[in-house]
N, C-alpha and C positions, 0 to 999 in steps of 0.2 A: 350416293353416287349420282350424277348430274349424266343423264343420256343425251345426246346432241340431239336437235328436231333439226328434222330435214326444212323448213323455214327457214332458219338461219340466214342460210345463204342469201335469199330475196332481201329480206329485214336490212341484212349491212349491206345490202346495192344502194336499196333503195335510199339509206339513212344517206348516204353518199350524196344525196340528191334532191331528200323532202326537210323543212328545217321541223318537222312533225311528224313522229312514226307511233301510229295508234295498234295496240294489239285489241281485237276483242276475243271473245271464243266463251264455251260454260264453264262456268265457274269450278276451278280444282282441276283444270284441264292444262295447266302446267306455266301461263303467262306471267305470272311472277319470277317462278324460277328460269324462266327463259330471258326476259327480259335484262334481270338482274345479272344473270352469266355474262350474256352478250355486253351489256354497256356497265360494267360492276364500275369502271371509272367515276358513274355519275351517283352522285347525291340520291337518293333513295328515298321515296312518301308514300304512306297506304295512308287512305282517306277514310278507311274503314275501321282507324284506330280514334277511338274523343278526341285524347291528345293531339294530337299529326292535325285534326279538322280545326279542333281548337283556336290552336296559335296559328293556324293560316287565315284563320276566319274572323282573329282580331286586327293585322293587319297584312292581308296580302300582296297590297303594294310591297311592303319591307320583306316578305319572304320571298319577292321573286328577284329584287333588287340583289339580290345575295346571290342567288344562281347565274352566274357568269355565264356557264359554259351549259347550262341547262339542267336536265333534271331528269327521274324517273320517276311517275306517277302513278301508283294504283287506284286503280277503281276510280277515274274521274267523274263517273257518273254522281256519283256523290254528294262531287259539288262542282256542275256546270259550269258555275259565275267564273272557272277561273280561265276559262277556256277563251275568254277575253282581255285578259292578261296577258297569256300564252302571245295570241294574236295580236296585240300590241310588239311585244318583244321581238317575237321573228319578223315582223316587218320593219321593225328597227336594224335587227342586227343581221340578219338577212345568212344565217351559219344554218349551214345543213346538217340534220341528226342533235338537234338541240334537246327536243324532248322526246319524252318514250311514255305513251301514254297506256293505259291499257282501262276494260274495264268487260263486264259480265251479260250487260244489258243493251243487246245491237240494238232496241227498238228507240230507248231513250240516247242511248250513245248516238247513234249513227246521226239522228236530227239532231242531236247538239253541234255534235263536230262538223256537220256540213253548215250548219246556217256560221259557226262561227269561221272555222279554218280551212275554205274549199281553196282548193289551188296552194294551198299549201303544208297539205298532209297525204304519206300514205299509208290506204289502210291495210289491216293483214285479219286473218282469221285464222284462231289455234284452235284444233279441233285437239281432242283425245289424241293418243300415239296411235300412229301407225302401225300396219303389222310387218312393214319393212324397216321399220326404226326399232321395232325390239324383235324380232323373231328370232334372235342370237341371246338373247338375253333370259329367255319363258321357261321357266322350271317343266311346261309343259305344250307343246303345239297341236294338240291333238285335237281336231276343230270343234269338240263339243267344249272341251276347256277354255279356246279362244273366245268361242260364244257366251259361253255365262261370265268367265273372266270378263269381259268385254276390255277399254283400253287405256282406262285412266289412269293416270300414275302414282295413285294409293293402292290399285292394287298391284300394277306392273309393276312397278320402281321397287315402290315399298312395301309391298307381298304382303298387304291387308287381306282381311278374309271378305271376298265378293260380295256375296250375299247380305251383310250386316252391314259394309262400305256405301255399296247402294241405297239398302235401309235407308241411314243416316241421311246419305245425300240429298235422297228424294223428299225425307221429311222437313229439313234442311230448305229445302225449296218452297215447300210449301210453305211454309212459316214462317219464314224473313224475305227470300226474294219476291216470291209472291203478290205479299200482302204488299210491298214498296211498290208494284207495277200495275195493281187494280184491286175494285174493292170488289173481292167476292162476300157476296151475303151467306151463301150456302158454301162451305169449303167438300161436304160429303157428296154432294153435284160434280165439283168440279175434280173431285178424285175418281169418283164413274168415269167420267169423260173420257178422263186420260186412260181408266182400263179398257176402255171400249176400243180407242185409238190404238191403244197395244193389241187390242183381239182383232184389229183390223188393219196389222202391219202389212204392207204388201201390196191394200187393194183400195179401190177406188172411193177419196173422200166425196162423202155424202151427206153435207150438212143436213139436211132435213130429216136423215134416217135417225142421227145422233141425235138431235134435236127431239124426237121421238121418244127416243131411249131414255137420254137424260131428263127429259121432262122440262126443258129451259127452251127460248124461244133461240129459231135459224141465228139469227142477229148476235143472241148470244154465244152458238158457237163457235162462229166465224170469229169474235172477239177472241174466245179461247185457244182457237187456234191460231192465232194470230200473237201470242203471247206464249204461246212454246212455242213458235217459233223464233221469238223475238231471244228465247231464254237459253236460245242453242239445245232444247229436249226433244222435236221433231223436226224436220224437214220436209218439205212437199215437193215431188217429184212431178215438174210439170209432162202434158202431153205432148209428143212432136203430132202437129198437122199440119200442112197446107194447102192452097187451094184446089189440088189435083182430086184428093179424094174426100166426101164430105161425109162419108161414116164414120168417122173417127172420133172417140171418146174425147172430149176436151174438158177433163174434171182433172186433181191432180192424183198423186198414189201416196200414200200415210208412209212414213218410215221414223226410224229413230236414230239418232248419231252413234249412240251407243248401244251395242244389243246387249253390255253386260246389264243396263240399269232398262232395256226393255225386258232382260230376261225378270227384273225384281219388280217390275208392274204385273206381269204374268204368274208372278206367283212360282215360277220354276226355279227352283233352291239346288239341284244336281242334276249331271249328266243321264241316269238312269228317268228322272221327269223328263229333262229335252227328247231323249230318245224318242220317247212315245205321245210328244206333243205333236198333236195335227198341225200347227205352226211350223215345225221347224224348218221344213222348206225355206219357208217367208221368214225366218228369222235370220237361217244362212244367206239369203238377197237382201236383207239388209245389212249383213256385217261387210258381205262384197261391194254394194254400192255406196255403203258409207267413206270404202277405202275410198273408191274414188272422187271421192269429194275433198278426203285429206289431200290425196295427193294435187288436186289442183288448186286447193288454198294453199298449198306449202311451196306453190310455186308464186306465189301473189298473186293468184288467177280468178278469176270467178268462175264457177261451177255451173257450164252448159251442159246440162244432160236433159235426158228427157226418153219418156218409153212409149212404144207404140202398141195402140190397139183401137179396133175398130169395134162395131156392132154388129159384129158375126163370131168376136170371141176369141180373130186371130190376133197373137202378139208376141211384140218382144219386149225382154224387162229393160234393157238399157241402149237408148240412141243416142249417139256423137257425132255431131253434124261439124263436117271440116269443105268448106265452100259447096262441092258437087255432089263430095264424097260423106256417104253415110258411115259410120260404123255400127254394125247391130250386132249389140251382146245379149245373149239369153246366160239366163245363171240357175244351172241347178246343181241341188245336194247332192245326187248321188256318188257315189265312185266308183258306178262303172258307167259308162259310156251307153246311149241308145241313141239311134240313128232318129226315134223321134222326136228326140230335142231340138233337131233341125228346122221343126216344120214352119215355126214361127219366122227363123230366118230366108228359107227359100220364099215364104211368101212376098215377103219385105222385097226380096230382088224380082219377086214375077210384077208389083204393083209400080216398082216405079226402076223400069228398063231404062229410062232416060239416064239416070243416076250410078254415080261408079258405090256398087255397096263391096262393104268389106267385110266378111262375117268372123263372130268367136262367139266360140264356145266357152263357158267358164263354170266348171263342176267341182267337186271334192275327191274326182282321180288324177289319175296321172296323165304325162304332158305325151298328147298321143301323135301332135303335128296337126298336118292338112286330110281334113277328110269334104267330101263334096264343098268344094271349095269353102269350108271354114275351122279354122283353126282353134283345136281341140287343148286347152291347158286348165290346169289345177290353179285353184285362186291364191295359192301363195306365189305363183308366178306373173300376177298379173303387174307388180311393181318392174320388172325388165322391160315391158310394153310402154315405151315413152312415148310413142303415138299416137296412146289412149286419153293422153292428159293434156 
């Protein structure tokens, strides 16, 4: 069963208009089968098959000579050489929505397609599903199930078992994609790393502390973090500052795109473990601010957010800066409501009166409205919020 991605719609504006439409996003995160739905008119290639790299690889000229009306491409990362090809072609024939490119690795993709196709591609990011693209669909919504579930489409779609899904994937990663994007010498270094990263979802990256930890030099963590990110496995949450107030933390904050495959780093295998994980806070803030990361790739958008905190302790987990106007969201697990969840955002509005702030509340109760001026809702209602994105 094929679930629509709210993407879509950007993808066939855009194809309207670019003669190159690149998807990337992590791998098994559904770009194939998106791809292929949407343009199934067009000729189909996965580079990641001998054959398909093969015979394009003995003559490329004669396989692109044949694609009239263009093409869908996986994994170009594969083999970059062709993206000169490509680039030839559309400045010839100059037809919008020509090819459909997609591929796993934003670090190596991203500097290919720009030094070859700038000005004439756009690009999209497919993250995991949404919880507004399936929460009609989940055998269960119960937010300890959405968390370990997390939102890949082996196990939404196709009702894989979580746990053993993740296994796979992660080792999966290690072992092929990996090894294709740097040489680790020590692979059991670089599996700490990442546990550490998971034991420190939420809070402030500190290269030197991990560097500590893991026993590998600053230089090389920065490299490692730099390569989940590149692989779509973490995200870094930069800080909002500016020149007004100069206490403010300017490091980023760890999180993961998906908290079902942060829950299989931790080691958390069921709902009765989450419960009684000191994390779970920080796990529930990142399944929330990962939405909104979907939802603004799924708009073709890039992803401005950013969280605020100073060196006295006060904060909030997520700022949206829209010209004057701030928005500050704090996000917590409970379900019931306490008036000290507040405290973060009344500060935000005493420090900068110049500025129109907007405040929310975003927890795991119910939608309670307006309480001192900031508005109280449960995070499966944070998709009706188009504001926010």
């Amino acid at each position: 069963m094929y679930i629509q991605r709210e993407i879509e719609k950007a993808i066939v504006s855009f194809a309207r208009q670019f003669p190159v439409i690149v998807v990337t996003g992590p791998r098994q995160s559904g770009k194939t089968t998106l791809v292929r739905n949407v343009f199934g008119d067009k000729p189909y290639f996965n580079l990641e098959l001998p054959d398909v790299s093969d015979i394009i690889q003995q003559d490329p000229r004669s396989f692109f000579n044949k694609l009239t009306n263009g093409a869908v491409i996986d994994e170009i990362q594969r083999m970059p050489e062709l993206l000169r090809y490509i680039q030839g072609i559309v400045d010839e024939v100059r037809q919008p929505g020509m090819f459909i490119l997609t591929g796993s690795n934003q670090f190596m993709l991203m500097n290919q397609v720009t030094e070859s196709l700038a000005g004439r591609v756009a690009l999209f990011k497919l993250l995991p599903f949404s919880l507004s693209e399936v929460e009609d669909k989940l055998p269960s919504t119960l937010t300890d199930d959405l968390i370990l579930n997390g939102y890949y489409p082996a196990v939404v779609a196709n009702r894989f078992e979580p746990y053993r899904t993740y296994q796979n994937y992660y080792e999966t990663y290690l072992e092929r994609d990996l090894r294709s994007m740097i040489n680790i010498k020590n692979l059991s270094d670089f599996k700490k790393f990442v546990r550490l990263c998971a034991g420190r979802v939420g809070q402030i990256f500190n290269a030197s502390a991990l560097a500590n930890e893991t026993g590998v030099s600053v230089h090389t963590i920065k490299s490692w973090i730099s390569i989940l990110e590149a692989s779509y496995i973490i995200f870094l949450l930069p800080p909002w500052y500016d020149n007004i107030n100069k206490r403010l933390i300017k490091s980023p904050k760890v999180y993961f795109y998906d908290t079902g495959l942060l829950s299989y780093i931790l080691g958390i295998e069921n709902k009765n473990q989450l419960s009684r994980d000191p994390l779970r806070g920080n796990i529930f803030e990142n399944m929330v601010i990962a939405e909104f990361y979907k939802k603004r790739y799924n708009r073709g958008l890039d992803a401005r957010y950013y969280f605020f905190r100073d060196n006295h302790g006060n904060e909030v987990d997520l700022i949206i800066p829209h010209g004057n106007e701030i928005q500050g969201i704090e996000i917590k697990s409970s379900q019931t409501f306490n008036k000290e969840f507040l405290k973060g955002l009344h500060y935000l509005k005493d420090i900068y009166p110049q500025r129109n702030i907007d405040n929310l509340l975003i927890y795991d109760g119910e939608d309670i409205g307006n309480v001192s001026d900031t508005e109280i809702i449960n995070f499966r209602s944070i998709a009706k919020k188009n504001r926010l994105f």
